[in-house]
C-alpha positions in Angstrom: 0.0 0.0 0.0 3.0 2.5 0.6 4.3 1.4 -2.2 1.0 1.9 -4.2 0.8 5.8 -2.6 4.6 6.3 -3.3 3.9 5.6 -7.1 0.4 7.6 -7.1 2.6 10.6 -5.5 5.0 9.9 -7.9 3.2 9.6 -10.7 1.2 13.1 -9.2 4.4 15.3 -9.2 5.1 13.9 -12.8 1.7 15.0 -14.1 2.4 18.4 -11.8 5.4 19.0 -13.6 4.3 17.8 -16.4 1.8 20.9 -16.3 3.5 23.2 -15.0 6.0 22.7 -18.1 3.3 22.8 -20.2 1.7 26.2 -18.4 5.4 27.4 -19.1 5.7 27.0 -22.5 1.9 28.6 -23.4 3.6 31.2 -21.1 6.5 31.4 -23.8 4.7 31.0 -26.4 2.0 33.7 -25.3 4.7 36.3 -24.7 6.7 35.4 -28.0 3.3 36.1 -29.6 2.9 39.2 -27.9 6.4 40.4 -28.9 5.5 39.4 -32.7 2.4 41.2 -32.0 4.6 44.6 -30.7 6.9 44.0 -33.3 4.4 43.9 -36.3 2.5 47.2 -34.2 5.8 49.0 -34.4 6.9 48.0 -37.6 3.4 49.4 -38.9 3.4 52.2 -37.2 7.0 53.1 -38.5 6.1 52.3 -42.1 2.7 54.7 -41.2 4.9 57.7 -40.0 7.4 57.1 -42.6 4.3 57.8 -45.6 3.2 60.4 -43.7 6.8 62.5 -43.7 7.1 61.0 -47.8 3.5 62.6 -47.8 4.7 65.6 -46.3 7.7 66.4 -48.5 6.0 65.3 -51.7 3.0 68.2 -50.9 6.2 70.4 -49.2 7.5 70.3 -52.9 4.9 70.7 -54.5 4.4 73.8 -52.8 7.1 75.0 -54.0 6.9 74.2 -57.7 3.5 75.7 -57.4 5.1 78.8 -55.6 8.1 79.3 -58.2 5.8 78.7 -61.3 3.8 81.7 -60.3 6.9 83.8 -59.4 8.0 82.6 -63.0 4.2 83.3 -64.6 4.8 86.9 -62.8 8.3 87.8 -63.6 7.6 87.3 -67.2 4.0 88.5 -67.1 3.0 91.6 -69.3 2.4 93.8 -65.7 6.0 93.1 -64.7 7.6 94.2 -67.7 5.6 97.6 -67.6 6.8 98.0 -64.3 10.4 97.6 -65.0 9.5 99.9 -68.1 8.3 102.6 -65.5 11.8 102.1 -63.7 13.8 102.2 -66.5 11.9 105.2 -67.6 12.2 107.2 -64.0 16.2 106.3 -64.2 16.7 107.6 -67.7 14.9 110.8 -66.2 17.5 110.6 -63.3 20.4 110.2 -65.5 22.8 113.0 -66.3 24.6 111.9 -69.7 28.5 112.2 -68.9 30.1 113.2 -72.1 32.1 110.0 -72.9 28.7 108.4 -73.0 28.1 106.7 -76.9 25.3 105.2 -78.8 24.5 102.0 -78.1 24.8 102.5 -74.4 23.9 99.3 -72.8 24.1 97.7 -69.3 22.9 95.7 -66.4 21.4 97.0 -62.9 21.2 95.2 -60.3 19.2 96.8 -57.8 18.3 96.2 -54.4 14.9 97.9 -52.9 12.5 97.6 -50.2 9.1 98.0 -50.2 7.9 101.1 -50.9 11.0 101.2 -53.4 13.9 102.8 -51.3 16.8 101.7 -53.0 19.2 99.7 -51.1 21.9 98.8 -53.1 23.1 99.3 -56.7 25.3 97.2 -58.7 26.4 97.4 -62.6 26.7 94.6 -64.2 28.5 94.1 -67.8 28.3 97.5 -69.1 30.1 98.6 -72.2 30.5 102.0 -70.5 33.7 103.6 -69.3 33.8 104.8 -65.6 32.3 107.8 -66.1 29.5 106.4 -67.4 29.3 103.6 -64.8 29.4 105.9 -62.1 26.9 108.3 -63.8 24.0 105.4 -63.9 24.8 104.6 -60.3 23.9 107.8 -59.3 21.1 108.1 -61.7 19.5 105.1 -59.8 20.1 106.3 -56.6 18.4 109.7 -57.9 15.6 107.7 -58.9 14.8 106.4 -55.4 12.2 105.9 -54.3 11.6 103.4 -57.5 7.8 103.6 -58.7 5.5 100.7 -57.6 4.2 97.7 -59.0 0.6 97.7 -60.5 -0.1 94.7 -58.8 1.2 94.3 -54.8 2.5 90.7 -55.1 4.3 91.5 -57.8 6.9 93.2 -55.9 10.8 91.6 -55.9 13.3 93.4 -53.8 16.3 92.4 -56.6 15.8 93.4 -60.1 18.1 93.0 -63.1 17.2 96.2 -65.2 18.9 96.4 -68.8 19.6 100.3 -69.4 19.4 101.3 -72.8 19.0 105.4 -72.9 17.5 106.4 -76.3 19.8 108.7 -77.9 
């Protein structure tokens, strides 16, 4: 009879381990199934923020080409080139004609203004001028400040490239 409850204990403890193993490995498994679960969750979520900053750059940039195709449409619309007429006119008006000044006068401006047209800066570019004559369209723009306005408010760039031509 001891012998009988010896095995009956024995054989208890086996089937005691034998589930506690078993409540081990669902444990294991459970928790490597949760951890494929987070994985997955994270890899998702990565992949999610990761279309949302391609999303972002893709609309960022086409913002930008927008932006710069109307700044082109503008620059080379018919209300910008009457505006750079009306400078080039008011600087012609400005300019005192040095006497080494020839036909066929021609150079670049490069002007920098602020709203309202203050000039801030002028710069010649090429200019088949001799110093005189250099100097003498500096001054002329710098007389001509405060440059005239555009026709249309948005049209307004603070660095302009004029090409001075006086009529003779």
């Amino acid at each position: 009879m001891q012998r009988q409850q010896q095995e009956q204990a024995q054989e208890q403890a086996a089937r005691e381990a034998q589930a506690r193993r078993q409540a081990e490995q669902q444990a294991e498994q459970q928790r490597k199934a949760e951890a494929r679960r987070k994985a997955q969750l994270a890899a998702q979520q990565a992949a999610q923020a990761q279309a949302r900053a391609q999303a972002a750059r893709v609309a960022d940039l086409q913002n930008s080409l927008e932006a710069e195709e109307k700044a082109d449409a503008a620059r080379n619309s018919p209300a910008m080139a009457s505006w750079q007429q009306m400078i080039r006119a008011r600087i012609e008006r400005a300019w005192i004609r040095p006497p080494s000044a020839h036909a066929g006068l021609d150079c670049f401006i490069d002007v920098t203004q602020v709203p309202g047209g203050t000039v801030t800066a002028v710069h010649l570019g090429n200019c088949n001028g001799d110093g005189a004559v250099r100097q003498s369209i500096e001054d002329a723009v710098s007389r001509a400040s405060p440059l005239p306005p555009p026709p249309d408010p948005s049209l307004f760039v603070r660095d302009l490239e004029i090409e001075f031509k006086p009529s003779e």
